[in-house]
C-alpha positions, 0 to 999 in steps of 0.5 A: 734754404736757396744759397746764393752762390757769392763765390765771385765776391772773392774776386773783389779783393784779388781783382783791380777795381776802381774805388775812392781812397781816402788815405793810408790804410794800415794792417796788423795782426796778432795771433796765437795762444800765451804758451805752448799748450793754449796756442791751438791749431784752430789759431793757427788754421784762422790766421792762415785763412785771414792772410790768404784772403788779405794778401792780395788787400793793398794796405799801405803797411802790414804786420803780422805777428804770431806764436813764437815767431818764425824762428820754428820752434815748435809753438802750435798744438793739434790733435793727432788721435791717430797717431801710433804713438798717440794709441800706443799711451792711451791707455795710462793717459786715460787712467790720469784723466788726461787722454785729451792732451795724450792726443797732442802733438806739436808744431812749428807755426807756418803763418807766412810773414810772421815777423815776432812773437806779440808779447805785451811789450811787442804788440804795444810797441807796434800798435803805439809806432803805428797809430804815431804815423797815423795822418788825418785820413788814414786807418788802421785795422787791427785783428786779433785771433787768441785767447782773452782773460776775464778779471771781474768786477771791472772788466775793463781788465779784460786782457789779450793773452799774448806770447809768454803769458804777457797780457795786454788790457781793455784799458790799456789799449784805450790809452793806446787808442786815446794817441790816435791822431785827429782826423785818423781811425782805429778799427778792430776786430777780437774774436777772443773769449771775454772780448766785450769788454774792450768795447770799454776801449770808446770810453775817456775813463773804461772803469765808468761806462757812459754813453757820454764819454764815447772817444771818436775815431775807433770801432770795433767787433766782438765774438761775445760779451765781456763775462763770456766765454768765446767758442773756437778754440780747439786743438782739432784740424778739421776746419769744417767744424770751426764755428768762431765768430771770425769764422763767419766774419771772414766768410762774409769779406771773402764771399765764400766759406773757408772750405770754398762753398756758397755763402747762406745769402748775400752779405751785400745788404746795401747793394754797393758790391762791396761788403762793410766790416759791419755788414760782415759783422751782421752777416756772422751775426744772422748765419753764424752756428756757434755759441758767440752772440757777437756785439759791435760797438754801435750797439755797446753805445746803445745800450749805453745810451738806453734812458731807464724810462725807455726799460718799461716802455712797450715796444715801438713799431719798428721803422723800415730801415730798423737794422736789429728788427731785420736781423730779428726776421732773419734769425726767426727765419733761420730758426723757423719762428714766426716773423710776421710780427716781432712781438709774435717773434718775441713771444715764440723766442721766450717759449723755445727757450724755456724748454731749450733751457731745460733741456740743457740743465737735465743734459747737464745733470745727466753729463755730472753723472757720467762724470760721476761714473767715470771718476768711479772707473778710474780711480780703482785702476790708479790706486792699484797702479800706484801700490804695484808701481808708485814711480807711475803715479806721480808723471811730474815726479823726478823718477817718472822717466825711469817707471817709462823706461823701464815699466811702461810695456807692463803697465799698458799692459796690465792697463787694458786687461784691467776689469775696469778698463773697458767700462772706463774707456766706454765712459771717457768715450761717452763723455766726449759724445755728451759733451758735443750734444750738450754743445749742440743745444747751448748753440741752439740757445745762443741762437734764440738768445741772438733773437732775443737780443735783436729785439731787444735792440730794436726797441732801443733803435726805435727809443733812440731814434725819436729821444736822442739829442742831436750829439747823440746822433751825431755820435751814433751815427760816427760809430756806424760810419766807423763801422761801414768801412770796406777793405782797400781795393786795388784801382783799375787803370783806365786804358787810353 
């Protein structure tokens, strides 16, 4: 496929451009893992991407917070397998199970203008100080880049995993968002696992989801459904591999990838030489490589919308200015599926996914095999060890740090030698291989399933463009205009 080189988009945030400002434009990040253990470099790595391309954006006010904050603490963990010491105990690591986590060493974030850790009460604070100075006008954008809880059957308990363990709810943040002053405006973006439900957050009462009750002046993007897990976050350092949902939003605004090259195609799909959070959304959406089937929430309102009828009605002749059935095309044309007519597209989406999906259950079954396997390879090594050394086989026991003082150039040893050993290294090794494998083809499946989804939109566009009432319009159309917003940019000065 021909890529058009949009490296020169970049210069729109780092250039003076003369464009309209309508009020303050206010910034806040919140980034990191809850704990020590979940606060992966890929984070990291994903909010010093975002701040790089948003240091030279004008907002009014910025905050950042992440992690543990800038007191340098160690707060970020990354792979190293590598290391020496790493390979030095790998071989007890791998007799516990637990030669992923062997492989991890820890850092001090260097996010630049970290301000605190975001705990709960922090992050509340923040977001309740800023929506409060909020005048008719003015915006805030609020990017999130951690982890998310799910708390079913009411997903409107969705959380953000914040530093400490402490957590900020769907709900919640509605509330917060229900202060916004009039004429002001919320946007967010939360790329984290289980992010659909704070798309709950339009809603007057989140626990009842009505298409009726969608609060003006907020909008927001998400990596994934509300009982989904998200893709991207690794201990990995190798941000070429990265493909979260932020990862291809932020490529979008930027113009470019995170490693520098050329964008897939032009994000620009209006033509006005600036790129829209929902054209960035749209453009992660159709070139994005990941599990994440991505939601805004002008689609969350459709669906809200969608009349029982319209279920059982056959599909509508989809009009030129249909969004979803353009991004149907372009991700048939990714996925080399016929185009030429959506049903066709349709019917070629549903066969390629039959057989993608059973493709993924015989991987999967073959993959609880050699978990199987290895569990059997493993397990003879650790009961000899622990009748040889029993101080070595409990690691939180308080006599373990003696058994490593005194026992550990022994036990690896006697480890590496073991008859089992070679066959177990090879079967953890295996795993890890199946694993991507099996990542490889869900991937393939979310982006059928993206297909999928497209179409389905589409047909409610079409339901909707001829069923909906005036106020459904009229709140439809609000959530677009939310959506469309572009960053800030600095104004030129004419010379005289």
């Amino acid at each position: 496929m021909p890529r058009f080189d949009w490296r020169w988009l970049v210069m729109a945030v780092a250039l003076p451009v003369a464009a309209p400002v309508s009020g303050a434009e206010h910034y806040l990040l919140v980034g990191g893992g809850p704990v020590l253990s979940d606060s992966q470099v890929s984070i990291e790595n994903n909010v010093l991407w975002i701040e790089s391309l948003m240091a030279n954006v004008p907002f009014s006010t910025r905050q950042v917070f992440f992690a543990a904050g800038p007191e340098g603490a160690p707060d970020v963990v990354a792979h190293a397998p590598q290391d020496p010491e790493v390979q030095r105990w790998l071989p007890l690591a791998r007799l516990y199970g637990e030669q992923k986590k062997a492989m991890s060493v820890f850092h001090p974030n260097t996010v630049p203008g970290n301000l605190a850790a975001p705990t709960a009460v922090r992050v509340n604070d923040s977001l309740s100080k800023t929506i409060a100075s909020l005048q008719a006008g003015d915006s805030l954008f609020f990017v999130y880049n951690g982890h998310g809880s799910y708390e079913p059957p009411d997903t409107s308990a969705n959380a953000l995993r914040l530093w400490e363990e402490s957590r900020l709810n769907a709900r919640q943040f509605g509330a917060l968002l229900d202060k916004t002053p009039a004429g002001a405006t919320v946007r967010y973006l939360l790329p984290q696992c289980f992010s659909g439900g704070f798309a709950r957050s339009l809603l007057r009462d989140p626990s009842q989801p009505r298409a009726a009750d969608i609060q003006p002046g907020r909008c927001g993007f998400f990596a994934v459904a509300d009982n989904v897990i998200a893709e991207g976050c690794t201990p990995g350092v190798d941000i070429g591999e990265y493909r979260d949902y932020s990862t291809f939003f932020f490529a979008a605004l930027a113009g470019r990838t995170r490693t520098g090259e050329a964008l897939r195609r032009n994000p620009d799909r209006d033509g006005n030489g600036q790129i829209s959070l929902s054209e960035a959304h749209e453009y992660a959406y159709t070139e994005g490589l990941s599990t994440d089937i991505p939601r805004s929430t002008s689609e969350y309102y459709l669906e809200l919308w969608e009349p029982w009828l319209a279920r059982w009605q056959s599909f509508l002749p989809a009009s030129p200015n249909n969004p979803h059935a353009w991004r149907a095309r372009r991700l048939g044309a990714n996925l080399g599926l016929p185009t030429d007519s959506l049903a066709e597209l349709g019917r070629a989406v549903l066969r390629q996914r039959l057989g993608l999906e059973a493709r993924i259950s015989e991987g999967a079954a073959k993959f609880a095999e050699l978990q199987k396997r290895e569990k059997q390879l493993r397990e003879p090594i650790y009961n000899e060890l622990r009748r040889k050394w029993p101080d070595g086989s409990q690691p939180n026991a308080s006599t373990y740090p003696r058994f490593i003082a005194n026992q550990a150039p022994a036990v690896l040893e006697w480890i590496s030698h073991h008859a089992n050993y070679a066959g177990l290294v090879e079967a953890q090794d295996r795993i890890e291989q199946d694993d991507l494998a099996l990542l490889a083809l869900r991937r393939q499946a979310a982006g059928l399933a993206r297909v999928q989804r497209s179409l389905e939109l589409a047909g409610l566009y079409e339901n909707f463009l001829r069923q909906a009432s005036d106020q459904e319009r009229q709140t439809y159309d609000a959530l677009v205009r939310c959506e469309s917003w572009s960053l800030p940019q600095r104004h030129s000065v004419a010379k005289p």
